[in-house]
Backbone as numpy.savetxt, mean C-alpha at the origin, in Angstrom:
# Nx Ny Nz CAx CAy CAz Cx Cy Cz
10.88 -12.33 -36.63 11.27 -11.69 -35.40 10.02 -11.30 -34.62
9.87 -11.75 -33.53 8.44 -11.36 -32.31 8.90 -10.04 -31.95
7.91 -9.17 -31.84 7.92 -7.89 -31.33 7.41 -7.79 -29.59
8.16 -8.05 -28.25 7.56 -8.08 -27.32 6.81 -6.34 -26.62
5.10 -6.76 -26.43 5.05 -5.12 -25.62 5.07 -5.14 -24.06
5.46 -4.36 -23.30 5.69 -4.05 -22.58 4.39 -2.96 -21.86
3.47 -3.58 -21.43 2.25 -3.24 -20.84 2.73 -1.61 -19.57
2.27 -1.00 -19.36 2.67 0.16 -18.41 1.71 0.56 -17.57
0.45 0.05 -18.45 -0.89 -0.19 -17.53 -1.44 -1.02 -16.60
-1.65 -0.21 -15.69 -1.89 -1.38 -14.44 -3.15 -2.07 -14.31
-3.21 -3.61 -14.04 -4.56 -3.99 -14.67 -5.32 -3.97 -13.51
-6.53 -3.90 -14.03 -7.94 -3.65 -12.58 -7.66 -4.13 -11.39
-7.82 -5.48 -11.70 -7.55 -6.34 -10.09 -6.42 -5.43 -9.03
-5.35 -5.21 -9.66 -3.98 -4.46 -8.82 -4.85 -3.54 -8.22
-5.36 -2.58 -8.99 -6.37 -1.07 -8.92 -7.17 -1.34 -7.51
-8.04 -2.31 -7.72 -8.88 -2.15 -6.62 -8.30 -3.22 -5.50
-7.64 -3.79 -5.23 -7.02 -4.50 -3.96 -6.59 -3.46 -3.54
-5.83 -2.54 -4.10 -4.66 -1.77 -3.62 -5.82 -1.07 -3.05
-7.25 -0.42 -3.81 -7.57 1.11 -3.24 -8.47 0.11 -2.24
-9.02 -1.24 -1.80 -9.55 -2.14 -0.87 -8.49 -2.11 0.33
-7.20 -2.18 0.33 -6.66 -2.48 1.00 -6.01 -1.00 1.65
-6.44 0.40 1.06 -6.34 1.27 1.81 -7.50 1.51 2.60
-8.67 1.74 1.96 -9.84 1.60 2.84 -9.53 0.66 4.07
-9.37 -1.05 4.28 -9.24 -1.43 5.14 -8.19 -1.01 6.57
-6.83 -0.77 5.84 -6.03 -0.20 6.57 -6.64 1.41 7.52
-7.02 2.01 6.62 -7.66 3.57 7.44 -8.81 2.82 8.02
-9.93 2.29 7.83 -10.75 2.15 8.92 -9.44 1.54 10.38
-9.58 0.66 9.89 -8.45 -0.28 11.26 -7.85 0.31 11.89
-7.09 1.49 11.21 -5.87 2.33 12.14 -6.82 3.29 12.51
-7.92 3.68 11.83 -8.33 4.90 12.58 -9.26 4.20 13.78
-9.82 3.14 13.72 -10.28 2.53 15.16 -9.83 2.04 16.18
-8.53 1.62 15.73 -7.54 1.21 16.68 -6.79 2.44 17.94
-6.63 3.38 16.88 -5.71 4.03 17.53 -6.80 5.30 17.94
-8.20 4.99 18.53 -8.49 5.90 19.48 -9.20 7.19 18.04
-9.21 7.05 17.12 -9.15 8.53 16.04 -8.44 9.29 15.44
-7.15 8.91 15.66 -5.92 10.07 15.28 -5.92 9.90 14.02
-6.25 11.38 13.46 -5.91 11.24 11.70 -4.50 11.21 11.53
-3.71 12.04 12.29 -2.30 11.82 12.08 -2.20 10.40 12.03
-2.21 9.30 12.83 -1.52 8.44 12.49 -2.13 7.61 11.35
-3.59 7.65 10.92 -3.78 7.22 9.77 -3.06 7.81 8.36
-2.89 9.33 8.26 -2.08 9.82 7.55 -0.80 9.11 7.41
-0.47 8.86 8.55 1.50 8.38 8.20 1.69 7.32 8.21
0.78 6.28 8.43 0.71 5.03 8.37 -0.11 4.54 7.13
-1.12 4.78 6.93 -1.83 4.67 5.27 -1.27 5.22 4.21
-1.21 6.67 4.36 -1.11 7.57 2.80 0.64 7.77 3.04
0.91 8.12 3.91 2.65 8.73 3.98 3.62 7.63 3.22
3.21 6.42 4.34 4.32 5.58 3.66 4.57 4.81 2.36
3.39 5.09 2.19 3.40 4.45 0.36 4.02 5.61 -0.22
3.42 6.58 -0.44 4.07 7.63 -1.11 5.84 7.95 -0.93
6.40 7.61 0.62 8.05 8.00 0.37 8.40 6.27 -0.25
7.65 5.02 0.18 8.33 3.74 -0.90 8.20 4.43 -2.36
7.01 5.06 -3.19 6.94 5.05 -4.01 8.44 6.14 -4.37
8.20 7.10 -4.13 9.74 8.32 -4.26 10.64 7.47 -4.44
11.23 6.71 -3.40 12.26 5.79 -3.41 12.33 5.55 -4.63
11.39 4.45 -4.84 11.57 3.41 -5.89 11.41 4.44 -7.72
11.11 5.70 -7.60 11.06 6.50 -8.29 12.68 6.51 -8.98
13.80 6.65 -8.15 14.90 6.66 -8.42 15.25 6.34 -9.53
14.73 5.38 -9.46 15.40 3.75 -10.52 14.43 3.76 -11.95
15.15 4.01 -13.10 13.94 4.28 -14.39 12.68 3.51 -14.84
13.03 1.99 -14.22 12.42 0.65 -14.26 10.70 1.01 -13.45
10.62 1.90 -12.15 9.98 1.76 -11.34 9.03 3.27 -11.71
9.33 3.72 -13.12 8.68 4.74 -13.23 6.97 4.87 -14.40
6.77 3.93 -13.98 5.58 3.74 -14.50 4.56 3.27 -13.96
3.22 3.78 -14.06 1.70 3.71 -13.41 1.45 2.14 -12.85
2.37 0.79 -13.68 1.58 -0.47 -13.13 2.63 -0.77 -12.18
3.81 -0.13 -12.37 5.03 -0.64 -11.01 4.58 0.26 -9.70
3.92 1.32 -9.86 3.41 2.05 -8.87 2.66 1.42 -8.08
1.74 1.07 -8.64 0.86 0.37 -8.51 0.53 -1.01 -7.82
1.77 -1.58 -7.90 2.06 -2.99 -7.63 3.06 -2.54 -6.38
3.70 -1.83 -5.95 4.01 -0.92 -4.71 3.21 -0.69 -3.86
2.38 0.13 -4.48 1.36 0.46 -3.45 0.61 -0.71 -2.71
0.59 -1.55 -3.99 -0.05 -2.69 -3.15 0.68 -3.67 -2.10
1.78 -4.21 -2.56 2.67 -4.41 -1.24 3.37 -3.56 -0.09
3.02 -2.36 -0.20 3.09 -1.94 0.81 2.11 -1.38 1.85
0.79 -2.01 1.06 -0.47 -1.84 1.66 -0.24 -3.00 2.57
0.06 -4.64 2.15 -0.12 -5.68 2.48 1.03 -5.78 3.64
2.23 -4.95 3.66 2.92 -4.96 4.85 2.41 -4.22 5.85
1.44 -3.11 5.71 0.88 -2.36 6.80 -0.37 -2.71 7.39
-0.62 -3.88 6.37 -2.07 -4.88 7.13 -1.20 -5.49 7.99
-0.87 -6.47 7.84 0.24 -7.17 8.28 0.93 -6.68 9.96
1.49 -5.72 9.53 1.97 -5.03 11.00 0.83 -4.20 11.96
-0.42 -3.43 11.45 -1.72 -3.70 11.99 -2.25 -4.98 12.38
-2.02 -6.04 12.35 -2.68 -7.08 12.36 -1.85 -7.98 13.28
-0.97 -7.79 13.66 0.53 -8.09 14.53 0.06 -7.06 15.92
-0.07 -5.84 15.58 -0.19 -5.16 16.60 -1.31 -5.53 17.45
-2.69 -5.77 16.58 -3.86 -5.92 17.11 -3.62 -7.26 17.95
-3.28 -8.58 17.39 -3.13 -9.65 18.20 -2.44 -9.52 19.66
-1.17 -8.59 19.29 -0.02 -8.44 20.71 -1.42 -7.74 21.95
-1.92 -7.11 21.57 -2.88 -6.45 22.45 -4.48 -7.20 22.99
-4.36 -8.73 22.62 -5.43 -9.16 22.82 -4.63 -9.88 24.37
-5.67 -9.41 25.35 -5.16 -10.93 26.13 -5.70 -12.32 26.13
-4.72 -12.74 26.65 -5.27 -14.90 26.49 -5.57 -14.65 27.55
C-alpha cells in the first residue's frame, strides 16, 4: 500500500513571484495613479487578502501553499487589469 503526502508548504518559486509580483504591481499603481497610497492599498494588499478570506471558507483552501498560490493569481489578475488600463490610456 503507497502512503501519499500531501505537501502544505509552499515552494520558493510561488514565494517569490508572488512577493515580485506585488512589488511590481505597487510600484505601477503607485506611479500610475499620480501617488495615492489608498489606491495602492486596495488594489495591491486589500484584494488579495478579502480573495484569500473567501477562499478561507472552504477547508481545502486553508493552508500556507493554497494561500499562496492565490495570492499569486490574484497578483497576475491585477497586473493584467493594470496593464489593460495603462494601454487604454496610451494614444495611437
Amino acid at each position: 500500500m503507497e502512503t501519499i503526502t500531501i505537501t502544505t508548504k509552499p515552494s520558493k518559486i510561488v514565494i517569490s513571484i508572488s512577493v515580485i509580483l506585488v512589488l511590481i504591481n505597487s510600484f505601477i499603481s503607485f506611479i500610475f495613479w499620480g501617488g495615492s497610497v489608498m489606491y495602492v492599498l486596495g488594489n495591491v494588499f486589500l484584494l488579495p487578502l478579502v480573495v484569500i478570506a473567501i477562499s478561507s471558507l472552504f477547508k481545502v483552501y486553508r493552508n500556507w501553499r493554497s494561500r499562496w498560490i492565490i495570492i499569486l493569481n490574484t497578483m497576475l489578475v491585477v497586473w493584467i487589469s493594470l496593464f489593460g488600463n495603462f494601454m487604454s490610456r496610451i494614444s495611437v
